[in-house]
N, C-alpha and C positions, 0 to 999 in steps of 0.2 A: 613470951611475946611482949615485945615494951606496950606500956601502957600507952592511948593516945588525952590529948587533952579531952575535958568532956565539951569544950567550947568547941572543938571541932563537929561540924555535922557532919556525919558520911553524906546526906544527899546532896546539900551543897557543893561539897567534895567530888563527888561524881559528877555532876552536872559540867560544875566547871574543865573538869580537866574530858570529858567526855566532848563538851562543845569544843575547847580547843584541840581534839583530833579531828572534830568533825570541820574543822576550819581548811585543810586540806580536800576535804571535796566540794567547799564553797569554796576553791582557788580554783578547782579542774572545771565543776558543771558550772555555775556563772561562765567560767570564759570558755567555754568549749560553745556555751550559745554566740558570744560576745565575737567570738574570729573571724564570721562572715565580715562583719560589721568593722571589723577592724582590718582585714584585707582590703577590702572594698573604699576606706578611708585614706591609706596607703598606698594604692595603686602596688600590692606585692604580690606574690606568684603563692599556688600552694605551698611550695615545699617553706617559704618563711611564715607561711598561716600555719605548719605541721610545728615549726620549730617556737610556734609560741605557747604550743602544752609542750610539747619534749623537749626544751629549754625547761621548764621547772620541773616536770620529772625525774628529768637526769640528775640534775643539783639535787634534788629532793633526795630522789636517792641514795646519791655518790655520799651527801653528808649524814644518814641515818645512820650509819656504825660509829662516826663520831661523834656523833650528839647524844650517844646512847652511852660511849665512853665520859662525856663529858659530864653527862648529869649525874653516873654516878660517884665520879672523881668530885664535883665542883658542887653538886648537890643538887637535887633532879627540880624543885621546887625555883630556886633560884636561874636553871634553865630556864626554864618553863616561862618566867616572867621575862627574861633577856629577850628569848626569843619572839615574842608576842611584840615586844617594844623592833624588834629588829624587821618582823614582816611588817604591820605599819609603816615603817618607812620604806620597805620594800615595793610596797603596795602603792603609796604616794607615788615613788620615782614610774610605777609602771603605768598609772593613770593620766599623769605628765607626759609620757614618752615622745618626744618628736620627732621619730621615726622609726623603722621595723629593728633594726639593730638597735638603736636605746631597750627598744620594749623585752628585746631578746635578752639583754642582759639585766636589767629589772628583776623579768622572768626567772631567771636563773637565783638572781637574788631571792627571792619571794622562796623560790624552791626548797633552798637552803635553809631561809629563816622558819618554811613551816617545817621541816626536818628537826627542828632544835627546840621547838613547840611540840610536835606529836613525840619523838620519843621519851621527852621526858615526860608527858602527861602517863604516857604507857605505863613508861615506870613506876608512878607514884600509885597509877591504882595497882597493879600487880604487887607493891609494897607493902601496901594498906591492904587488901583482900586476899588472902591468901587460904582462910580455911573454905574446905567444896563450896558448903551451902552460899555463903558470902560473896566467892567467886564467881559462882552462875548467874547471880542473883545481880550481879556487879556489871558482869559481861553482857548480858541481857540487856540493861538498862543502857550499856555502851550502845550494842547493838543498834536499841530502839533510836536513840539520838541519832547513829549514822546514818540510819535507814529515814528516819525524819528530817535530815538534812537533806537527803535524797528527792525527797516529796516535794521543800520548800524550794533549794537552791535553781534547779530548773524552771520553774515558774518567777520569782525574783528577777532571774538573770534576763527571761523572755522580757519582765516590764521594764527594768532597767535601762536595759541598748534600746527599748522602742522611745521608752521616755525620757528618759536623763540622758543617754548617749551611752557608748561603748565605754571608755573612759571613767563612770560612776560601778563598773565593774569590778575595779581595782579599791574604788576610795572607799567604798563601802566596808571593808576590812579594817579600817584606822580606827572606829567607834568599838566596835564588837572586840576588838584587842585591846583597850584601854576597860573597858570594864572587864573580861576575863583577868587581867593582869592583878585588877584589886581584886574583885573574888578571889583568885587563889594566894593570895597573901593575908585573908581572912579567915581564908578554909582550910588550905591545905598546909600539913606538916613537913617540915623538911627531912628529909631524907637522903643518905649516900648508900655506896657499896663498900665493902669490909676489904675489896681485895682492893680497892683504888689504883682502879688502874690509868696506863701513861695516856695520852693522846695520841701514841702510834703518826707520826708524820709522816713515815715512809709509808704504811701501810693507808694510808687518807689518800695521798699520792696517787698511788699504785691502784686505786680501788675505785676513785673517779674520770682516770685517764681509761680505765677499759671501760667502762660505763659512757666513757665518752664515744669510744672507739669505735664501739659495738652498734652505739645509737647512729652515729654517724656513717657507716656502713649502711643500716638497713634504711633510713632517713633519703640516703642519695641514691642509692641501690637504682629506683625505678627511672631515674632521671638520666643518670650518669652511666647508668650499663653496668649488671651484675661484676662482670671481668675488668671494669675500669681502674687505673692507678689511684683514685679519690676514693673507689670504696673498697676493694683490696686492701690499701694501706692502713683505713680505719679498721678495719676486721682482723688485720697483722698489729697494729700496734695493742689493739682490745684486748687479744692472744695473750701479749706478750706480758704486758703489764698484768695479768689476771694471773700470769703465772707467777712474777714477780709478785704480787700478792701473799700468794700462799708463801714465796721462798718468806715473806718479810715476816706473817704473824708466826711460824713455824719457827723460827728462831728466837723468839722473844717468850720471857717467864712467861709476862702478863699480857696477852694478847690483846688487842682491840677485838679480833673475833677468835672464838676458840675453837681451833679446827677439829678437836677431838671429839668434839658433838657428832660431825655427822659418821661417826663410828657407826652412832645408835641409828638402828632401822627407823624406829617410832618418829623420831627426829625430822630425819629426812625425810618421809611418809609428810608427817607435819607442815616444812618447809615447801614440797613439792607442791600437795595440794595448795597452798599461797598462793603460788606462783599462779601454778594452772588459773585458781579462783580470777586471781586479778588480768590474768590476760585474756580469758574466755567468757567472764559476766562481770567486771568491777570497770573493764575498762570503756564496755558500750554506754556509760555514763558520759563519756567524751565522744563515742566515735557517735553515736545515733544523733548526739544532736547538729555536727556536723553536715553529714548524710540528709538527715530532712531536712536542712536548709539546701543547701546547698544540690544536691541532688531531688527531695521532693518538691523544693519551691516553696518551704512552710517560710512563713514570717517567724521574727524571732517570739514571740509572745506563746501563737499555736505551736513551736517546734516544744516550749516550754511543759505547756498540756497535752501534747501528745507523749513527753517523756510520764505521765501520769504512770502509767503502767506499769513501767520497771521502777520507778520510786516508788509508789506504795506498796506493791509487793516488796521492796525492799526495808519498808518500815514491817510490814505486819510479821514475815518468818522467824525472823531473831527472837521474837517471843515464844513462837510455834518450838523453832528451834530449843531454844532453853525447857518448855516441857519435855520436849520428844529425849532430853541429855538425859532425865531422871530416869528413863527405863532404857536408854539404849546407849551403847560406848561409843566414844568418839569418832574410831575409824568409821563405825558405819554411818554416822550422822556424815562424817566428810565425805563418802562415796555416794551417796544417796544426795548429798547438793551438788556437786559433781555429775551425775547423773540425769538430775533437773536441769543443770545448765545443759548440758550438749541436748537433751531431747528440745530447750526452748531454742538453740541457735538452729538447731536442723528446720523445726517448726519456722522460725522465723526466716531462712534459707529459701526454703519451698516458699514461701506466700511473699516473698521479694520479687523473684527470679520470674514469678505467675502474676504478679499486681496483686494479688491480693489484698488490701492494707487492714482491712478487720485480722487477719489473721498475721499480718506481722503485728500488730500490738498486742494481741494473745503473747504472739512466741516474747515479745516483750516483757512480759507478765510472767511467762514461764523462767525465761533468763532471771529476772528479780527475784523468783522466789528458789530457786534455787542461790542466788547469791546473798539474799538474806538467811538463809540456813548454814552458809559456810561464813559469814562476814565474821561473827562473834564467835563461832566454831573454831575458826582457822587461828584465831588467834589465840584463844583460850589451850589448845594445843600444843602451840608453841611455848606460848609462856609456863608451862607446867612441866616442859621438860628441862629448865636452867633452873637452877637454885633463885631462891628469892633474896639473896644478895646480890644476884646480879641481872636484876629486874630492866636494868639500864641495856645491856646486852641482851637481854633479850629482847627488851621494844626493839633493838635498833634490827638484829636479825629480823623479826616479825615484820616490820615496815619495810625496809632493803626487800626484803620478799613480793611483798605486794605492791609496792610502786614501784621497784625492778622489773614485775611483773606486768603491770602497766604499761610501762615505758614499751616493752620490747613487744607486749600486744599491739600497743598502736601503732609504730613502725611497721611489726610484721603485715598486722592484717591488711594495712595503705598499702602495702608493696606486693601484697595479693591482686589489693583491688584494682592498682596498676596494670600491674600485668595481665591480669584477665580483662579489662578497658583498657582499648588503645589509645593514644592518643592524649593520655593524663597521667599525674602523677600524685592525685590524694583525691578525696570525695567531693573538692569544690575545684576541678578540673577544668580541662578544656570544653566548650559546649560537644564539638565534632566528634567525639566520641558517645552520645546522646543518650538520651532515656534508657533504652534498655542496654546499651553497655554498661553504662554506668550502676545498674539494677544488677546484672551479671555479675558485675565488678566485687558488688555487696553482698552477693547470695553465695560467691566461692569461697570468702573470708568467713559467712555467717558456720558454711558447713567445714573448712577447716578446723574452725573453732569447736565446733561440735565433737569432729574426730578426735580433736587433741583431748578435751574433758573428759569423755569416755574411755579413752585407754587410759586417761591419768586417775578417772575412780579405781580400776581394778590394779592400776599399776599402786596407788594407796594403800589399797586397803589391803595389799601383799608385803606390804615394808612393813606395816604398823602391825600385821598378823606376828611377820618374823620374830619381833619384838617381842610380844606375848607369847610366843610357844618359848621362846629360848628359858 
């Protein structure tokens, strides 16, 4: 193992590169409170208020395989500060916006530049920590900062749009990226990958046009009529190009992604559970604070304190979590938070659907701690199964998972809520559709969600078995 310098601090080290992932869900929960507020200033319809988080998911996305090629070809350290300088500015243009379209492509921007922040942050701790003890001990401490980003960013984002305005949303990002930038040009080592790999053009291409296609299908879906030529043609061209994908990395020495991973069960076991995590408990960090404005009538300040529940539970499990890793194997840690989640969306289903609201913030609590149990779980899984030369590839698979995962939760479950609510098309809808449609509307996505986590614990922890018997 190369030596590190001794001026380097591991906790430094971590800090830094842990807050700039956690700067990704100070882009989602700040503005998922902030959209009322910015619909509302706009005079724009839901489906452009949906497209101001999935405008940066998508991008976020679409660029996580290549910023995970890039950091390892270009040097993950050097990433990492580009990108930090590139969302600050992203962040200015989308606090400026002067109108729903400027902001849409900001968004997009922002998306992209935290894409090229998180995966290479990924990378350098997966570089740096690699023996167990280290690793758990590493990922844990990831954890804690997510899950405490969790706790702070909803409460921030509530005083923010009440006092500063909707627009000090965005700017608030410019400060926190110029000091990350120096901390990690203090702390952190630079580092590449052995295999240096291309930047794959065709396959960057080919990998955000169905990411486009796909979001844009399920985005228009409720507006436009499942059968219509606008969402057909996204869901056909999403096809198309996903497949052209495969034909591109399949061809090439050095892939952008290496399709021969998902041979392995454990792998894909891995990857799934991500997915599942982020579209069934990572993504109500955006959908709940919507919902309570918007459909409860909370102001943005109480929507902030009422997200209490699923933030601190999302701060305390990942510690929980990293005990419970010492006596028991991963699969089962990942079906057991899996299993917390669908039991807290059914919970929070039932007590929607009945007014209950003591008991949706329970199931609130229960959704968080189940997703602090898979947050550092899910990833620490993945990255354990690519070589640690190609730490770069794997952030960018790991993140492509969970904000792919995001993305296509909060499409699908809006295009649930739709259709089980007449008369609308996302959670700040038409009024005519009323209180308990719109309560309906929430309680058939809460329990969709539940069914989906639940087959997807047993359908886990059956890949990751395979893996171990073979």
């Amino acid at each position: 193992m190369a030596s590190r310098p001794a001026t380097r601090s591991a906790l430094p080290f971590l800090l830094t590169t842990s807050i700039g992932c956690a700067m990704a869900l100070v882009d989602t929960n700040i503005v998922a409170i902030a959209v009322p507020a910015v619909t509302a200033h706009f005079g724009a319809d839901a489906v452009a208020g949906q497209w101001i988080v999935s405008a940066f998911f998508l991008c976020f996305a679409a660029a996580l395989l290549p910023a995970g090629a890039m950091a390892d070809r270009l040097g993950r350290r050097r990433v990492f500060v580009w990108g930090l300088a590139g969302l600050a500015a992203a962040s200015l243009g989308s606090g400026l916006a002067p109108s729903p379209l400027w902001l849409h492509l900001c968004r997009g921007l922002q998306g992209m530049m935290t894409a090229f922040v998180l995966a290479p942050a990924l990378a350098l701790i997966g570089h740096r920590f690699h023996e167990p003890a280290d690793r758990n001990r590493a990922w844990a401490i990831w954890g804690g900062v997510m899950g405490g980003t969790m706790v702070v960013a909803p409460l921030a984002g509530g005083v923010i749009v009440e006092t500063l305005g909707w627009r000090w949303a965005f700017f608030v990002n410019g400060p926190v990226c110029a000091a990350l930038a120096g901390s990690a040009i203090a702390f952190a080592d630079e580092s590449r990958g052995s295999l240096q790999r291309r930047l794959d053009p065709a396959g960057i291409l080919c990998f955000a046009t169905a990411m486009f296609g796909f979001t844009w299908g399920l985005i228009n879906g409720p507006a436009q009529g499942w059968a219509s030529t606008m969402v057909l043609g996204g869901f056909a061209i999403g096809g198309l190009a996903l497949a052209a994908f495969v034909v591109a990395e399949r061809v090439q020495a050095a892939p952008m992604l290496n399709l021969a991973l998902f041979r392995e069960p454990s792998f894909i076991g891995a990857v799934w559970a991500m997915v599942i995590y982020a579209a069934t408990a990572q993504v109500m960090a955006s959908l709940f604070p919507i919902v309570l404005q918007s459909g409860a009538g909370l102001s943005a300040t109480a929507t902030g304190l009422a997200m209490l529940p699923f933030a601190v539970a999302m701060l305390v499990f990942p510690s929980l979590g990293a005990r419970l890793g010492r006596h028991v194997a991963s699969p089962a840690i990942l079906a057991l938070g899996l299993l917390v989640v669908a039991l807290g969306n059914a919970l929070a289903a039932w007590a929607v659907s009945s007014g209950h609201w003591l008991a949706v913030f329970a199931g609130m609590f229960v959704i968080g701690s189940g997703a602090g149990l898979l947050n550092g779980e899910t990833q620490k899984a993945i990255m354990m199964t690519i070589p640690r030369d190609q730490t770069g590839m794997a952030s960018g698979i790991s993140t492509t998972a969970r904000f792919g995962g995001i993305l296509i939760g909060f499409a699908g479950l809006n295009a649930i809520m739709a259709a089980v609510r007449p008369g609308s098309t996302a959670p700040g809808g038409a009024a005519a559709a009323g209180a308990a449609g719109h309560a309906n509307g929430f309680a058939a996505a809460l329990l969709v969600a539940a069914i989906v986590a639940a087959l997807s614990a047993w359908l886990v922890r059956r890949l990751m078995r395979q893996d171990r018997d073979r």
